[in-house]
C-alpha positions as CSV (number, residue, x, y, z in Angstrom):
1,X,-67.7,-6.9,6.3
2,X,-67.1,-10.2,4.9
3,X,-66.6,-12.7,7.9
4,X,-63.8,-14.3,6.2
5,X,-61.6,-11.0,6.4
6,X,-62.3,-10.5,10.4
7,X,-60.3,-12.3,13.3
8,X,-62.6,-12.3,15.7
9,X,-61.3,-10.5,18.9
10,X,-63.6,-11.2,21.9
11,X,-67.3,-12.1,21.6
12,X,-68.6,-8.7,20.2
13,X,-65.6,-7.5,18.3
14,X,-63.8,-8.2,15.6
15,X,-60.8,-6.7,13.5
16,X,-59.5,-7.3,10.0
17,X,-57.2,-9.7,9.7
18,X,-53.7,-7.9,9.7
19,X,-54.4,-5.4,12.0
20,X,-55.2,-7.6,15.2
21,X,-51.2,-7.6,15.3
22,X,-48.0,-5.7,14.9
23,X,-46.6,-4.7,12.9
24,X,-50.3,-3.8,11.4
25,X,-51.1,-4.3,7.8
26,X,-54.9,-4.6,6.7
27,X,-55.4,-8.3,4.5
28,X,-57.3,-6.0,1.9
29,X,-54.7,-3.3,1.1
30,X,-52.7,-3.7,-1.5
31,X,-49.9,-2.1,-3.0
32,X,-46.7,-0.8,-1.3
33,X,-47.1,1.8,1.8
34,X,-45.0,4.8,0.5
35,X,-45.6,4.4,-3.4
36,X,-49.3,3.1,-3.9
37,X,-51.7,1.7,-2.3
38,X,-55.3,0.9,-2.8
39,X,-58.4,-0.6,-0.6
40,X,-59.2,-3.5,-2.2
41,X,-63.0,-3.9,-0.6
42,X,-63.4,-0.2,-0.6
43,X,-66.8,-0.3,-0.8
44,X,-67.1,-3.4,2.0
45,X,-64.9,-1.6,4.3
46,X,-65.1,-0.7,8.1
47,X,-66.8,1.6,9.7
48,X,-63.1,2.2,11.0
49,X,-62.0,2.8,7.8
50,X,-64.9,4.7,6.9
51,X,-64.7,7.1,9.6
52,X,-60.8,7.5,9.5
53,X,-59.9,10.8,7.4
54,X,-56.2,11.6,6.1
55,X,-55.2,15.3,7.3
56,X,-56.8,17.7,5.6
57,X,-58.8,15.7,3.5
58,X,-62.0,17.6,4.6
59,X,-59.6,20.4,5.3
60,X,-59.4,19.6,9.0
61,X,-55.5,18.1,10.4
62,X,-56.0,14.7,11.7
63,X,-52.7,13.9,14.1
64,X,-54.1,10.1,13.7
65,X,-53.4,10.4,10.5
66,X,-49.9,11.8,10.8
67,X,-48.9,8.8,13.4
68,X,-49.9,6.3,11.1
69,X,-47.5,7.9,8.1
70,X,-44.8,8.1,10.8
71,X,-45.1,4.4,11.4
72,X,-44.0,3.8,8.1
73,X,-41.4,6.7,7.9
74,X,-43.6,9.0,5.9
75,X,-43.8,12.6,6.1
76,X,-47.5,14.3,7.6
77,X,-49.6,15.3,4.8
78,X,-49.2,19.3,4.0
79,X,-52.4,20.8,3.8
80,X,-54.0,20.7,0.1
81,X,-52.1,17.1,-0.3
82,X,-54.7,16.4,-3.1
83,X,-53.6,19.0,-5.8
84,X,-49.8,17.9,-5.4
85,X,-48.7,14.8,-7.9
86,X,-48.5,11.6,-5.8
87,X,-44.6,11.8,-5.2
88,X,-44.5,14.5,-3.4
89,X,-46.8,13.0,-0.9
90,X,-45.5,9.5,-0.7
């Protein structure tokens, strides 16, 4: 992780800058939450990030995932979200 994308939080942690407040919002994701967004260091990004799966993405429900699209007023993901076009997800 580049270090000039991380607030550091106390000695041993840090967080991206964005998310160490509220309302959260990652410095590397662009886009608009509810139309399109994209990871802009996708292939830098956290291990957070990294571990983090959207419901049914690996056809498991992830309620993490469904409080994080409530916090922007979004609907939870129906299972097989990937075959639908994108604006019936958003």
């Amino acid at each position: 992780m580049p270090d000039e994308l991380v607030a550091q939080i106390t000695p041993s942690r840090v967080a991206m800058i964005g998310t160490d407040r509220k309302p959260a919002r990652c410095m590397s994701l662009a886009g608009e939450v509810g139309s399109a967004v994209a990871c802009t260091i996708y292939d830098k990004r956290s291990s957070t990030c990294r571990e983090f799966e959207a419901s049914w993405e690996n056809g498991e429900h992830n309620p993490d995932c469904d409080k994080a699209r409530a916090a922007h007023g979004l609907p939870p993901l129906p299972p097989h979200w990937n075959d639908l076009p994108l604006e019936r997800i958003a």
